[in-house]
PDB file as gemmi writes it, atoms N, CA and C in Angstrom:
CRYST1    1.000    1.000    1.000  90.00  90.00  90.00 P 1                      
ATOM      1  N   UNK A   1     -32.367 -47.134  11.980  1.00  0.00           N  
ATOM      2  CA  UNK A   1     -31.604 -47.148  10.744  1.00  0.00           C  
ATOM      3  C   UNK A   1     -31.087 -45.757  10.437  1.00  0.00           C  
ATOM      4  N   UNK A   2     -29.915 -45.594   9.999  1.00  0.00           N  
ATOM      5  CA  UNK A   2     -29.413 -44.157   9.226  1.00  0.00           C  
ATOM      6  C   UNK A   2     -30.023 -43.976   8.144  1.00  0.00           C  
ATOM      7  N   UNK A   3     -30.224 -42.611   8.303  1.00  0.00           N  
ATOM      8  CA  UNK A   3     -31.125 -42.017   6.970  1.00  0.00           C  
ATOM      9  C   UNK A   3     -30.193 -40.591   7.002  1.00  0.00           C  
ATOM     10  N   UNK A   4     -29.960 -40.383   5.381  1.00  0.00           N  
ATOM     11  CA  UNK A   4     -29.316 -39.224   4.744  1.00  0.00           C  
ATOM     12  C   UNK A   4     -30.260 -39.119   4.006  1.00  0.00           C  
ATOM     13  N   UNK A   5     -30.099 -37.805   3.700  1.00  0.00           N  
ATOM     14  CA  UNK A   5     -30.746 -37.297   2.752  1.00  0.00           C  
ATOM     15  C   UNK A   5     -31.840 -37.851   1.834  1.00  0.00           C  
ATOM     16  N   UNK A   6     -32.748 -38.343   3.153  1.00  0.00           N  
ATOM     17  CA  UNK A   6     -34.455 -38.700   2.764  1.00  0.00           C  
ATOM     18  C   UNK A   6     -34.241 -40.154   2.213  1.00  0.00           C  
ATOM     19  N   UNK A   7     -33.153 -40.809   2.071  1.00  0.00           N  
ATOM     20  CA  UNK A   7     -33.501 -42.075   1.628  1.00  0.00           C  
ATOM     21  C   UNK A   7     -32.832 -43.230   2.535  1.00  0.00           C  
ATOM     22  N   UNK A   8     -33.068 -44.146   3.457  1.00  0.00           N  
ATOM     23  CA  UNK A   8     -32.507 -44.333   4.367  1.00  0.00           C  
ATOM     24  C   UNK A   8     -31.143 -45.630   3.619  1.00  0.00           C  
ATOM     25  N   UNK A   9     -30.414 -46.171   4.216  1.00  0.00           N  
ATOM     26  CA  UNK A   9     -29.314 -46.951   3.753  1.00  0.00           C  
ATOM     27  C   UNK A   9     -29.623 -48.220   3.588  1.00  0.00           C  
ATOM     28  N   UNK A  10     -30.812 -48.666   4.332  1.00  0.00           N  
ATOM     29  CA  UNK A  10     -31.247 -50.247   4.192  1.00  0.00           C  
ATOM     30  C   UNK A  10     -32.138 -50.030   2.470  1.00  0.00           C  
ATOM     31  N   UNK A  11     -32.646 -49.120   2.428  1.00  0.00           N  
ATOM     32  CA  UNK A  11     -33.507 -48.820   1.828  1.00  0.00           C  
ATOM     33  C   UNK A  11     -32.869 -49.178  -0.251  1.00  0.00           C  
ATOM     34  N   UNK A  12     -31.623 -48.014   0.056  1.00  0.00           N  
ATOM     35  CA  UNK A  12     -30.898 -48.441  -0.738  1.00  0.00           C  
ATOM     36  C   UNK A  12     -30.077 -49.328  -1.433  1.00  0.00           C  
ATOM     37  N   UNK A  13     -29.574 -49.774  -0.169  1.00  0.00           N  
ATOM     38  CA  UNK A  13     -28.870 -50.929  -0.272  1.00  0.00           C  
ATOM     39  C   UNK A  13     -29.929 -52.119  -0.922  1.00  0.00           C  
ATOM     40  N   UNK A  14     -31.440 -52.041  -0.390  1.00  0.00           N  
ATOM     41  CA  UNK A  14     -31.890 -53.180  -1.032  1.00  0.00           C  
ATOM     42  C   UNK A  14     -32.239 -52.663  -2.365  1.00  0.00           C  
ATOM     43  N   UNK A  15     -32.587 -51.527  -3.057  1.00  0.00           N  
ATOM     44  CA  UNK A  15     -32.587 -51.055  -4.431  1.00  0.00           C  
ATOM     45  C   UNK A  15     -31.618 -51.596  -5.471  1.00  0.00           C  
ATOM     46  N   UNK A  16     -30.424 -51.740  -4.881  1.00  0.00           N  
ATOM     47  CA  UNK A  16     -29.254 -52.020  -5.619  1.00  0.00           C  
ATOM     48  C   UNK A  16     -29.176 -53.567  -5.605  1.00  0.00           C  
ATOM     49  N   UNK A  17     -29.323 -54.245  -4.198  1.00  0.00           N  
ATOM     50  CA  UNK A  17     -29.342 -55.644  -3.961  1.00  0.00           C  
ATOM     51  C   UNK A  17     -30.229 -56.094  -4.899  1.00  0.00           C  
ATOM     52  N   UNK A  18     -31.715 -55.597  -4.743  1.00  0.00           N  
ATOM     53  CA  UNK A  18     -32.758 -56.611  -6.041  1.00  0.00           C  
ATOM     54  C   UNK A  18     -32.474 -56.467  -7.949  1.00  0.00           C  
ATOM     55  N   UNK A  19     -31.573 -55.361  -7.805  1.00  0.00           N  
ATOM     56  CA  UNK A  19     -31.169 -55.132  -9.138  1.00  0.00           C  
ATOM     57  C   UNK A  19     -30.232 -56.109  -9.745  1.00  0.00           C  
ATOM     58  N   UNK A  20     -29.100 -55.886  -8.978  1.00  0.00           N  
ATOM     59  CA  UNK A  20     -27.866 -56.629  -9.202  1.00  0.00           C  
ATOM     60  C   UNK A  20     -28.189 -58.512  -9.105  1.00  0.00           C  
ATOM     61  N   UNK A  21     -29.235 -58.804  -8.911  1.00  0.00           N  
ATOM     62  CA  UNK A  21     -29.694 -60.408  -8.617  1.00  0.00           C  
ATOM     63  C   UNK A  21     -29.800 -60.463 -10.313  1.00  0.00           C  
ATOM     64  N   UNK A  22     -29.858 -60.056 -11.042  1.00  0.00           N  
ATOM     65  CA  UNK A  22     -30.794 -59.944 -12.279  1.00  0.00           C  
ATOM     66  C   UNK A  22     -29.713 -60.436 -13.322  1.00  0.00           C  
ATOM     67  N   UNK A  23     -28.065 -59.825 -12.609  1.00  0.00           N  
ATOM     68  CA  UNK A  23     -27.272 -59.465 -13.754  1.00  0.00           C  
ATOM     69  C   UNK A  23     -26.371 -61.212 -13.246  1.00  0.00           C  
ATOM     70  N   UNK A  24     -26.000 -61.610 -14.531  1.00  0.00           N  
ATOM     71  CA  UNK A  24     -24.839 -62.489 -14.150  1.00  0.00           C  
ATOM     72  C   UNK A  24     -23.715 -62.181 -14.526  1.00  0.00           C  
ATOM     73  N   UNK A  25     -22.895 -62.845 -13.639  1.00  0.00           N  
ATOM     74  CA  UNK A  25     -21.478 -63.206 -13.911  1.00  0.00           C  
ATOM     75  C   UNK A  25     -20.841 -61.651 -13.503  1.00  0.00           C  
ATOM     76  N   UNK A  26     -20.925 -60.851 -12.297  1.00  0.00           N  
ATOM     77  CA  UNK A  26     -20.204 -59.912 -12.181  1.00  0.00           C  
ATOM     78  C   UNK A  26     -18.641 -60.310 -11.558  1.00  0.00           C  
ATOM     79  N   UNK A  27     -17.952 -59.497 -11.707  1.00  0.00           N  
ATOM     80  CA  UNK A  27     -16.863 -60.295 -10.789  1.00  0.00           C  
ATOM     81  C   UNK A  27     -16.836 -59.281  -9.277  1.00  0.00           C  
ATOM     82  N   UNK A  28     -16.220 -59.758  -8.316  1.00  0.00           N  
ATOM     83  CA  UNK A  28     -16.006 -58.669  -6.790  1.00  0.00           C  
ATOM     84  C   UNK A  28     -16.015 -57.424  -7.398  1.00  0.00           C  
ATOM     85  N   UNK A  29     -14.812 -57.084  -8.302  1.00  0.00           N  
ATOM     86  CA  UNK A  29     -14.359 -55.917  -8.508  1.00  0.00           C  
ATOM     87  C   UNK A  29     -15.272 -55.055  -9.118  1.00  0.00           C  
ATOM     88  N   UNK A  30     -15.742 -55.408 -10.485  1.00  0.00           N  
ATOM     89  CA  UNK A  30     -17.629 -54.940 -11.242  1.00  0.00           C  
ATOM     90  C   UNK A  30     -18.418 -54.727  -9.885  1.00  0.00           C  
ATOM     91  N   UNK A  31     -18.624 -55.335  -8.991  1.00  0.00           N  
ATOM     92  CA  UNK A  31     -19.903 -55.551  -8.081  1.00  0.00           C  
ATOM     93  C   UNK A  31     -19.340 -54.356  -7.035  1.00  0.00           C  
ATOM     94  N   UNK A  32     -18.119 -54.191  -6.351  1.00  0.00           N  
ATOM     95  CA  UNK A  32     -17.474 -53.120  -5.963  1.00  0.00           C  
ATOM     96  C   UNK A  32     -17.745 -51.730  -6.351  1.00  0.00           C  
ATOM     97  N   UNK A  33     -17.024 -51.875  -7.700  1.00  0.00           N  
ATOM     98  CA  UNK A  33     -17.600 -50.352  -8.241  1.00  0.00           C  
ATOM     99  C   UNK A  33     -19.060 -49.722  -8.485  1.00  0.00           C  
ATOM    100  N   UNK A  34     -19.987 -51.024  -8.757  1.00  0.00           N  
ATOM    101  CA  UNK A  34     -21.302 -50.357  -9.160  1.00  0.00           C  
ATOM    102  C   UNK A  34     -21.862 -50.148  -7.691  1.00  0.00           C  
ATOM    103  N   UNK A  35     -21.409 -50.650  -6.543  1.00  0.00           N  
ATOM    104  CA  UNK A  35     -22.131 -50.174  -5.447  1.00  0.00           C  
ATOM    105  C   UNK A  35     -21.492 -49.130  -4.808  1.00  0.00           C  
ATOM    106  N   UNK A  36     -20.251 -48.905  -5.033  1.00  0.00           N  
ATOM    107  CA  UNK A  36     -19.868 -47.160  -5.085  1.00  0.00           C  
ATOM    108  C   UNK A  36     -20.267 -45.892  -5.716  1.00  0.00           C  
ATOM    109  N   UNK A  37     -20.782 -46.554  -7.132  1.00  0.00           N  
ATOM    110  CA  UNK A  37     -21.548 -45.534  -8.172  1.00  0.00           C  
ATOM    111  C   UNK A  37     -22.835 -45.047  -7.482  1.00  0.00           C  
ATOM    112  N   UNK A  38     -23.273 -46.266  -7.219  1.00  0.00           N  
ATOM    113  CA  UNK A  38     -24.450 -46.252  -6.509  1.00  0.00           C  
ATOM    114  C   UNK A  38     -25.005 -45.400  -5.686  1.00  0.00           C  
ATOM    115  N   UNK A  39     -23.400 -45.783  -4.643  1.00  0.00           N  
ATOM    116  CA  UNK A  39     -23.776 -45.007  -2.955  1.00  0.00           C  
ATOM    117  C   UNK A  39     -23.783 -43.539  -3.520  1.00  0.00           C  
ATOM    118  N   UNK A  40     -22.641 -43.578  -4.368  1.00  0.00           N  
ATOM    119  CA  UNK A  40     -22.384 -41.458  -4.878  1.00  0.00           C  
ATOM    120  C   UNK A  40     -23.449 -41.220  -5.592  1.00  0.00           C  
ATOM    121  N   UNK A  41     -24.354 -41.784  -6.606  1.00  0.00           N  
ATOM    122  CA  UNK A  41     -25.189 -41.499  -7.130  1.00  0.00           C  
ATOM    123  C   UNK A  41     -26.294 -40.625  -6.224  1.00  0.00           C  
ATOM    124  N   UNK A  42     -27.075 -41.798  -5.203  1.00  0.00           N  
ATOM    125  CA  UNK A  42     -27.730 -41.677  -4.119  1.00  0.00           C  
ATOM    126  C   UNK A  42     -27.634 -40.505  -2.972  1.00  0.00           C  
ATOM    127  N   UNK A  43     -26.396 -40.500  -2.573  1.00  0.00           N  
ATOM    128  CA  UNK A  43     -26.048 -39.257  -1.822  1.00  0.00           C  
ATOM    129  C   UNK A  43     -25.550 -37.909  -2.758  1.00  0.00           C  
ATOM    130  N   UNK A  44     -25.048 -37.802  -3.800  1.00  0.00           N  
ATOM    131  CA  UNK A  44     -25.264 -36.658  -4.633  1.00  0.00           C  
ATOM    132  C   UNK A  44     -26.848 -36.140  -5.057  1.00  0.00           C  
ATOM    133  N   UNK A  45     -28.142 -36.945  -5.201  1.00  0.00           N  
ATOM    134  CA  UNK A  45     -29.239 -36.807  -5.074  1.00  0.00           C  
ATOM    135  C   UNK A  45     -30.081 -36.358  -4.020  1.00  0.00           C  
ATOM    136  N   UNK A  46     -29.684 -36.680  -3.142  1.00  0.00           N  
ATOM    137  CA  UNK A  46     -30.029 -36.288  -1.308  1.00  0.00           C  
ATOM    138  C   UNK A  46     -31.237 -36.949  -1.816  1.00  0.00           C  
ATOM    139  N   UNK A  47     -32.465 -35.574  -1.034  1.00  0.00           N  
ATOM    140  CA  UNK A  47     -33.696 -35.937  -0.629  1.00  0.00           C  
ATOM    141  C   UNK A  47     -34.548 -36.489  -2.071  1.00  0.00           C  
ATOM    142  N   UNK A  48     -34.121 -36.349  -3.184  1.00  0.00           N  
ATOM    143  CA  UNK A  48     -34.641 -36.371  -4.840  1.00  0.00           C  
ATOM    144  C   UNK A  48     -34.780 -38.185  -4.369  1.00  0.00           C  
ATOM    145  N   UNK A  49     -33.612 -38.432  -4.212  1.00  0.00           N  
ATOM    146  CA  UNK A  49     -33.440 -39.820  -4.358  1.00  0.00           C  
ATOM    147  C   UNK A  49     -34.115 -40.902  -3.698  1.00  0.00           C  
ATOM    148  N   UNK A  50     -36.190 -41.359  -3.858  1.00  0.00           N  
ATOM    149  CA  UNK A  50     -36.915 -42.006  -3.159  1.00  0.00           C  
ATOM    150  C   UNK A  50     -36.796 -43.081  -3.722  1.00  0.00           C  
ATOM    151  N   UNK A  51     -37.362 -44.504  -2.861  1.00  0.00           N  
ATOM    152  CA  UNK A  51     -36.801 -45.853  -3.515  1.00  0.00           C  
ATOM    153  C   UNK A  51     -37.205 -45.950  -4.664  1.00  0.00           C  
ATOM    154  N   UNK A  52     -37.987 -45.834  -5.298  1.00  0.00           N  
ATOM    155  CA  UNK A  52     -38.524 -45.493  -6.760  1.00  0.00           C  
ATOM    156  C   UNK A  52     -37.216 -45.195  -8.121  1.00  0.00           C  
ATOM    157  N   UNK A  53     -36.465 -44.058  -7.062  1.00  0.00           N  
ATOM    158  CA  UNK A  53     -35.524 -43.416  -8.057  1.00  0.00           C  
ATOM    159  C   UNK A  53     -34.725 -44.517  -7.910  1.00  0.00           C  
ATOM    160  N   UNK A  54     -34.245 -44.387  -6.341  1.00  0.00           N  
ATOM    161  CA  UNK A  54     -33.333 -45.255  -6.445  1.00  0.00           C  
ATOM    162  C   UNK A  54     -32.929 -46.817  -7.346  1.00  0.00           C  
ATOM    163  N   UNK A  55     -34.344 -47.374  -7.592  1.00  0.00           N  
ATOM    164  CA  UNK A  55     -34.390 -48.401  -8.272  1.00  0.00           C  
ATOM    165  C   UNK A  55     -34.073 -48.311  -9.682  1.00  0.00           C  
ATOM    166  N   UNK A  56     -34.651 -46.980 -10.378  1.00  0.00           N  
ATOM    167  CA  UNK A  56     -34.367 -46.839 -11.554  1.00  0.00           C  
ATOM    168  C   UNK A  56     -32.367 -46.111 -11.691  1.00  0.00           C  
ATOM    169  N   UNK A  57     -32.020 -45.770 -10.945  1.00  0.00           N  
ATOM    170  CA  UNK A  57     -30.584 -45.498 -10.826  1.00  0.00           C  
ATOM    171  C   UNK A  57     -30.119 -46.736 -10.553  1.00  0.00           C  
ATOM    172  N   UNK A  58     -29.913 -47.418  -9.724  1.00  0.00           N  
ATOM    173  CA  UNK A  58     -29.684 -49.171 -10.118  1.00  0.00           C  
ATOM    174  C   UNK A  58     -29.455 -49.686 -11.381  1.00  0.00           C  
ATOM    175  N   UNK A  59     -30.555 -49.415 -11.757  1.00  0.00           N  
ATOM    176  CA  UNK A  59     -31.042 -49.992 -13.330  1.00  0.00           C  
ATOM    177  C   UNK A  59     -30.099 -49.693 -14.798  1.00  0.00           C  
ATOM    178  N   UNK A  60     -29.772 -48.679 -14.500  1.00  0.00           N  
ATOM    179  CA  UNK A  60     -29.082 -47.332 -15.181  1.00  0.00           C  
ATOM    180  C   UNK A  60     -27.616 -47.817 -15.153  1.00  0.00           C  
ATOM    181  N   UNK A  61     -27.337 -47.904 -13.563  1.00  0.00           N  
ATOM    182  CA  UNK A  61     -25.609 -47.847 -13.595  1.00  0.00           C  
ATOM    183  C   UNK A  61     -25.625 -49.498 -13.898  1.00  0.00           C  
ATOM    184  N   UNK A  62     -26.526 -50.580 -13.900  1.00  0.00           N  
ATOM    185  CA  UNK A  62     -25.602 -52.004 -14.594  1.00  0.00           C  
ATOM    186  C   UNK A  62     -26.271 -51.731 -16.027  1.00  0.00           C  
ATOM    187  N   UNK A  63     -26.819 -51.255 -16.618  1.00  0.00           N  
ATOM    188  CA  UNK A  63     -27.401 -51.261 -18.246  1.00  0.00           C  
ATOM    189  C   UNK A  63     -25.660 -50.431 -18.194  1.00  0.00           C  
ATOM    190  N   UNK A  64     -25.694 -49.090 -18.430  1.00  0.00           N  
ATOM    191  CA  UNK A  64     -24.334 -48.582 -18.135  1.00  0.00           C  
ATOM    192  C   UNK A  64     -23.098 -49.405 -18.492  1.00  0.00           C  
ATOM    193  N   UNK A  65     -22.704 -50.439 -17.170  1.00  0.00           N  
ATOM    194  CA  UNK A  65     -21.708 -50.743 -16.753  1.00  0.00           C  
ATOM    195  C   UNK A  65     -21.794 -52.929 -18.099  1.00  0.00           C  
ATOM    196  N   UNK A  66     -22.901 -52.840 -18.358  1.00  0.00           N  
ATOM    197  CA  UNK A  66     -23.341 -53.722 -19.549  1.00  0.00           C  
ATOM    198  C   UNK A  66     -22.587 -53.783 -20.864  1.00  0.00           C  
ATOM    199  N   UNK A  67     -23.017 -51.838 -21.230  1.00  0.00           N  
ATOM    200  CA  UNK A  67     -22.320 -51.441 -22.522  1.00  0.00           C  
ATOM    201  C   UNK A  67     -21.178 -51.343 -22.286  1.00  0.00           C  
ATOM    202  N   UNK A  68     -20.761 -51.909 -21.393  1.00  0.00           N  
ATOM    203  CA  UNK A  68     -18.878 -51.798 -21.383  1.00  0.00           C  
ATOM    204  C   UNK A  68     -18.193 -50.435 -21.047  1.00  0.00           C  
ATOM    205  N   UNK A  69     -19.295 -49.846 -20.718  1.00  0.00           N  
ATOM    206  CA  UNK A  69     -19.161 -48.575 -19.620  1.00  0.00           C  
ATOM    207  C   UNK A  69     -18.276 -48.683 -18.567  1.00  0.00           C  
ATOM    208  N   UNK A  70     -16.912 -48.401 -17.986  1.00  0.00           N  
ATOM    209  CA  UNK A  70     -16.104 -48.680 -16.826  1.00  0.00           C  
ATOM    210  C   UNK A  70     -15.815 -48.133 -16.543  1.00  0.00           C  
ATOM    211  N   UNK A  71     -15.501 -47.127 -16.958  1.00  0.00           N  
ATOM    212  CA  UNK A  71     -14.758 -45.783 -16.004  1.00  0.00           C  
ATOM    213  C   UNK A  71     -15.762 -45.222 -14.848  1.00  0.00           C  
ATOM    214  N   UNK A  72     -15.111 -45.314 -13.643  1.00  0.00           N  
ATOM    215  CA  UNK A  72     -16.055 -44.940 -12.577  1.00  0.00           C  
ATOM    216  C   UNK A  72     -16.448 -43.295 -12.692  1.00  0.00           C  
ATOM    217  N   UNK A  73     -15.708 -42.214 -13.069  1.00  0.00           N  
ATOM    218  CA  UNK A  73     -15.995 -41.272 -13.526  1.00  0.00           C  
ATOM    219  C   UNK A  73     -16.989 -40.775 -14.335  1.00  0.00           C  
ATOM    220  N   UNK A  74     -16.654 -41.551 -15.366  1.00  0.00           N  
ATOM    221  CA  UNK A  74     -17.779 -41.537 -16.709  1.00  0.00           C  
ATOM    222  C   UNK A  74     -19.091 -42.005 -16.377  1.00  0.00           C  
ATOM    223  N   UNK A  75     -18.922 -42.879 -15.560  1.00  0.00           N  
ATOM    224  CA  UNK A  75     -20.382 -43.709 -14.758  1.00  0.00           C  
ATOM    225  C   UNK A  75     -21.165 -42.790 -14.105  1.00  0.00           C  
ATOM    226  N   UNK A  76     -20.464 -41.923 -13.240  1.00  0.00           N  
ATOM    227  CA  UNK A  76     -21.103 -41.361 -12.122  1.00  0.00           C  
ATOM    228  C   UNK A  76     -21.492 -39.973 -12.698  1.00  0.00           C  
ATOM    229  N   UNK A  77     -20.622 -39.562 -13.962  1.00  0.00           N  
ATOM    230  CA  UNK A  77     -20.808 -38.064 -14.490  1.00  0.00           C  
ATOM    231  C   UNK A  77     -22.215 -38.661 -15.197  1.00  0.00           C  
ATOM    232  N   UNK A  78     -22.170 -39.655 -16.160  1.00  0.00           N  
ATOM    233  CA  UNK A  78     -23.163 -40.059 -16.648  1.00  0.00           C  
ATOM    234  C   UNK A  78     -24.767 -40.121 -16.016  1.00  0.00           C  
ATOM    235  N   UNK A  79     -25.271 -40.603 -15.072  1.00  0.00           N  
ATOM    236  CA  UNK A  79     -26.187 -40.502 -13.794  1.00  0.00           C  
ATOM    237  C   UNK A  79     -26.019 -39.184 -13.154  1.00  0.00           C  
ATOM    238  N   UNK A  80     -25.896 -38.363 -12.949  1.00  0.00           N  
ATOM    239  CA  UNK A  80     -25.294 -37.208 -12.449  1.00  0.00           C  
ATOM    240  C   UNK A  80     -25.677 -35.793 -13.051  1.00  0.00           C  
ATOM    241  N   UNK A  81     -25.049 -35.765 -14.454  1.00  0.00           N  
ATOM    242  CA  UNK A  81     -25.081 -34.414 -15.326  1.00  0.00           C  
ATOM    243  C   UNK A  81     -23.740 -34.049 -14.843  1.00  0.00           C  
ATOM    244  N   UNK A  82     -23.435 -34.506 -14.052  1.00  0.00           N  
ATOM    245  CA  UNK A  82     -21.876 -33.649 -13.327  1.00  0.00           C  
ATOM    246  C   UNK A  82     -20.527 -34.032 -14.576  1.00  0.00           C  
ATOM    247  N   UNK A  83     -19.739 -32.815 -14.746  1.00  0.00           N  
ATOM    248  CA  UNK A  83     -18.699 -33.157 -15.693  1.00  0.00           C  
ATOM    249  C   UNK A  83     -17.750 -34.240 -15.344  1.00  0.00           C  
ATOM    250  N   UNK A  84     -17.365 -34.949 -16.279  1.00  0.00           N  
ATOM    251  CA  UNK A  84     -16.236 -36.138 -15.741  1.00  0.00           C  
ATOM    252  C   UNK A  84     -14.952 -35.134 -15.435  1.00  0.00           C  
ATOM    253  N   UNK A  85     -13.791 -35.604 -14.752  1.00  0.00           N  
ATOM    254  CA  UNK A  85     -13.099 -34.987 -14.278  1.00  0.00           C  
ATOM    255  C   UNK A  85     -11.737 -35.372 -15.508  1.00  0.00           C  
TER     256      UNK A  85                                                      
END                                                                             
């Protein structure tokens, strides 16, 4: 399996997969973006980011993306600390 920065990709991918089971009614496009937030979240974290975190960053970007949170910017600055652009 590929592993970046200490957290491997199956690893993640299922962090996000058992999260997103939880939420209904996303559409492609919602489900698209939060697993882009995701992936940048995850790899802006590197080695920080153990499945633990990862699960609670999951958690974060659909509570987030819940409150009617959409801007992928605002999402990712939000999880991040990083300024929106």
């Amino acid at each position: 399996m590929r592993q970046r920065n200490g957290l491997e990709w199956s690893d993640r991918n299922n962090c996000f997969a058992s999260v997103i089971q939880g939420v209904a009614k996303l559409t492609p496009e919602d489900l698209a973006l939060l697993e882009k937030i995701f992936a940048r979240v995850c790899e802006r974290r590197g080695s920080l980011q153990t499945p633990p975190l990862a699960q609670e960053s999951a958690n974060v970007v659909i509570s987030l993306h819940q409150s009617k949170i959409r801007n992928r910017f605002r999402l990712e600055a939000m999880l991040t600390g990083k300024r929106c652009p």
